[in-house]
C-alpha positions as CSV (number, residue, x, y, z in Angstrom):
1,X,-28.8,1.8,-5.9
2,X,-27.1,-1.6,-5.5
3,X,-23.3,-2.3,-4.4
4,X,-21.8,-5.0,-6.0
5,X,-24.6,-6.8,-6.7
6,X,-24.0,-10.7,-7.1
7,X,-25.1,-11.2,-10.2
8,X,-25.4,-8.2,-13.0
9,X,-29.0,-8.7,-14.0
10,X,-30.6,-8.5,-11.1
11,X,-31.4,-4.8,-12.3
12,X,-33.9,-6.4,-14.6
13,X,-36.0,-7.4,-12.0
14,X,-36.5,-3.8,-10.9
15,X,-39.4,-1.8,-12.9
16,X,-37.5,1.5,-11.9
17,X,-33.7,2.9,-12.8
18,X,-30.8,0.9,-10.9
19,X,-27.6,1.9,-10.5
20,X,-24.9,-1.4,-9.6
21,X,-22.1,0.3,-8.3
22,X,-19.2,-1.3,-7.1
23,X,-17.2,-1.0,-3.8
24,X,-14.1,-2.3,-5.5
25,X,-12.0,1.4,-5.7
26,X,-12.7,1.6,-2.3
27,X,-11.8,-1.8,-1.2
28,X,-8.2,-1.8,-3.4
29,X,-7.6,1.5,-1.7
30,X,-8.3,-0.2,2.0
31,X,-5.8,-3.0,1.2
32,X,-3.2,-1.7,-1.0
33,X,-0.8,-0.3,2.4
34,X,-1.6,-4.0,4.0
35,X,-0.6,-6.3,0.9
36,X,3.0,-7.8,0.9
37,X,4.8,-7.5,-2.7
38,X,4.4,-9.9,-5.0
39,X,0.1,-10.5,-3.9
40,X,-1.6,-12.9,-6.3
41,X,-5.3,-11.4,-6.3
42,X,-7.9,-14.4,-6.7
43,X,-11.2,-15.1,-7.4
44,X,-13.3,-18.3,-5.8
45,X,-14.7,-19.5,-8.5
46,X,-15.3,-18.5,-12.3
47,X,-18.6,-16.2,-11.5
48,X,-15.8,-13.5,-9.8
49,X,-13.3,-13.3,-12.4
50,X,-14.3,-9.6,-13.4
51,X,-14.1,-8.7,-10.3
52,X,-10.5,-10.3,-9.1
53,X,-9.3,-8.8,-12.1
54,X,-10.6,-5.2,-11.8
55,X,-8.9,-6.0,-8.4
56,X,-6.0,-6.9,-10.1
57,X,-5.8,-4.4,-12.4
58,X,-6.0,-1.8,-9.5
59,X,-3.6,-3.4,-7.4
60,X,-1.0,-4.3,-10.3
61,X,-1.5,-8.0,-9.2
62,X,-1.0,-11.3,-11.3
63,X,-4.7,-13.2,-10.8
64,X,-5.6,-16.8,-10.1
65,X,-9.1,-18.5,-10.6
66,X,-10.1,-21.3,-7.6
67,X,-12.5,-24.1,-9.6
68,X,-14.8,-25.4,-7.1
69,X,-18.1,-27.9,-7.2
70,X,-20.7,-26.5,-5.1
71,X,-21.2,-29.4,-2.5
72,X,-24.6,-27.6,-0.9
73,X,-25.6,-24.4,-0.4
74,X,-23.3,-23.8,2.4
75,X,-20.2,-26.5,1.1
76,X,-18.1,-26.3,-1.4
77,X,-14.8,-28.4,-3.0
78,X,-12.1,-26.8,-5.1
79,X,-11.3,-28.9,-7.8
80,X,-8.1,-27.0,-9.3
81,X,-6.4,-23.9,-9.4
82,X,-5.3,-21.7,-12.9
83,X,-2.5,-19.7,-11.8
84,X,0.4,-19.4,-10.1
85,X,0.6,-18.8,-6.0
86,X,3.4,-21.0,-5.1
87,X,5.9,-19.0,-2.2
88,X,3.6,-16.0,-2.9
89,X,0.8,-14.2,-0.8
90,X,-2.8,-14.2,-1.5
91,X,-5.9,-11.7,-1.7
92,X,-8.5,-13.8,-1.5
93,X,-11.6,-11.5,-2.7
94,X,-15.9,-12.2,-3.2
95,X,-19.0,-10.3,-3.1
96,X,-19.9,-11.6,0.0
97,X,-18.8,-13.3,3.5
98,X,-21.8,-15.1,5.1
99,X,-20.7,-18.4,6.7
100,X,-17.0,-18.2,5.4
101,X,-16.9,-21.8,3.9
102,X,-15.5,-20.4,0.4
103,X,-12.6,-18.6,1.7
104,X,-12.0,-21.1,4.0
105,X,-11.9,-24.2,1.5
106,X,-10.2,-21.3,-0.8
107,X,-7.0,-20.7,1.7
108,X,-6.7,-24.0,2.0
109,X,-6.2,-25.0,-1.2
110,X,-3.9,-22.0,-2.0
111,X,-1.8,-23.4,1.0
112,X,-2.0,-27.1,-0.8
113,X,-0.7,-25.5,-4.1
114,X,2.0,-23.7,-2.2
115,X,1.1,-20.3,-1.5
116,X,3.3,-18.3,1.0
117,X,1.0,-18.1,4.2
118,X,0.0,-14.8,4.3
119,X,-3.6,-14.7,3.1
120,X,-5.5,-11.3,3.0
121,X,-9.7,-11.5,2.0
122,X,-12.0,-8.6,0.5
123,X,-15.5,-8.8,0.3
124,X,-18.0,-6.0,-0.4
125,X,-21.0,-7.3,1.8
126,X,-19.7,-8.5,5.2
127,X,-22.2,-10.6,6.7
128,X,-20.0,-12.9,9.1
129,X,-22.9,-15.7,10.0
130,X,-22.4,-18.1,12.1
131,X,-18.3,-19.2,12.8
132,X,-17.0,-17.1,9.9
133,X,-15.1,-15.3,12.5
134,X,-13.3,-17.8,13.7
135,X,-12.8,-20.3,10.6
136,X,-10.9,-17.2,9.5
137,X,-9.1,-16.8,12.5
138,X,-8.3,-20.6,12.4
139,X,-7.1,-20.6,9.0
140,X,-4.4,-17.9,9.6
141,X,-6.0,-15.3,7.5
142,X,-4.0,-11.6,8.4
143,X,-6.7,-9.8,7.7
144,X,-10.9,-9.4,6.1
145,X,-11.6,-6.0,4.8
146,X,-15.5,-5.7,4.1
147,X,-17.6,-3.0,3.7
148,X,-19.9,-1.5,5.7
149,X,-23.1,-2.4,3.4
150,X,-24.5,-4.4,6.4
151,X,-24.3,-3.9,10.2
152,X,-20.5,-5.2,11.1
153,X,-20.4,-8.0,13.5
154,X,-18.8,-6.6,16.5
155,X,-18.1,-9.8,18.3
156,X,-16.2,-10.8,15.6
157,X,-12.5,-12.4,16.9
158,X,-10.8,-12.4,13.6
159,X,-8.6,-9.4,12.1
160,X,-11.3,-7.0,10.6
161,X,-11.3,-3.7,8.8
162,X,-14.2,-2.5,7.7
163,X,-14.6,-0.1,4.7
164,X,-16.7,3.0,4.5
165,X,-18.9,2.9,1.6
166,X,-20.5,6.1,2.7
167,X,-18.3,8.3,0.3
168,X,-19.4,5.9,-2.8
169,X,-23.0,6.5,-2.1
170,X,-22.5,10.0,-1.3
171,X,-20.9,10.8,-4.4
172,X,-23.9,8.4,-6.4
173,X,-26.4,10.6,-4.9
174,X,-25.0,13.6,-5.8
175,X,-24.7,12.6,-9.0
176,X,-28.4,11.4,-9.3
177,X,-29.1,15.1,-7.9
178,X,-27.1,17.0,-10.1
179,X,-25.3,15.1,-12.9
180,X,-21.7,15.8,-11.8
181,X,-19.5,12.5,-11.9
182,X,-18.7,10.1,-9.3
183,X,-15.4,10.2,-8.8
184,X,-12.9,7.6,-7.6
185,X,-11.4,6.9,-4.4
186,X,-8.1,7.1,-3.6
């Protein structure tokens, strides 16, 4: 069983069955009581799309799309913005948090294009390499929901919640047992 995995066919490089499930019900239902009204969800970059707007969807949020050039494997530029977060809050969301660079460069072009400054970020896989703690911290951002798919970072100084995904793979393992459905978070 994978969680969110970054890119959809990594199960073809498995020679047995693989099950991608996602930890985006579980996330939505973390952040939902913490968003302000009017949250614009949006995705870094094109390759997240689906997911912002699965987030979207859940959340009854308008999306936006960040456009960025990879600078190196740890740097990246946004190059524009398609949507509309002027005077609103923002859920930034991702697969992943290693290093923090994306959401970083992310928040600040949302504050450049005129977001309000109140920006929330959701990732499934919580790594937190590094100064991703405190970019986020520097950068204003309320709050980072992650899962628990890796080992949290307990020194981390930044405003964390971190996600049970225990109940997800419960439920996928049950189901594996006995056929009965996974059902959705709440």
């Amino acid at each position: 069983m994978l969680v969110d995995a970054h890119a959809a066919h990594t199960e073809g490089f498995f020679r047995v069955p693989v099950d991608n499930l996602t930890a985006v019900p579980a996330l939505c239902a973390a952040v939902r009581e913490h968003l302000p009204s009017g949250t614009v969800v949006v995705s870094p970059d094109a390759g997240r799309v689906r997911m912002a707007t699965e987030y979207g969807r859940r959340l009854g949020a308008p999306l936006a799309v960040l456009h960025k050039r990879r600078e190196s494997g740890t740097e990246t530029e946004v190059t524009h913005l398609v949507g509309d977060v002027r005077g609103r809050p923002c859920l930034v969301i991702d697969d992943m948090i290693s290093t923090g660079g994306t959401f970083v460069e992310s928040v600040r072009a949302l504050r450049e294009a005129g977001a309000r400054p109140e920006f929330y970020v959701a990732a499934t896989h919580g790594l937190m390499l590094g100064e991703a703690c405190t970019r986020f911290a520097a950068e204003g951002v309320r709050r980072v929901f992650h899962t628990d798919s890796v080992t949290p970072n307990e020194a981390c100084d930044a405003p964390v919640q971190v996600v049970s995904i225990a109940p997800l793979l419960a439920a996928a393992i049950r189901h594996e047992l006995s056929g009965t459905p996974i059902p959705e978070p709440r």
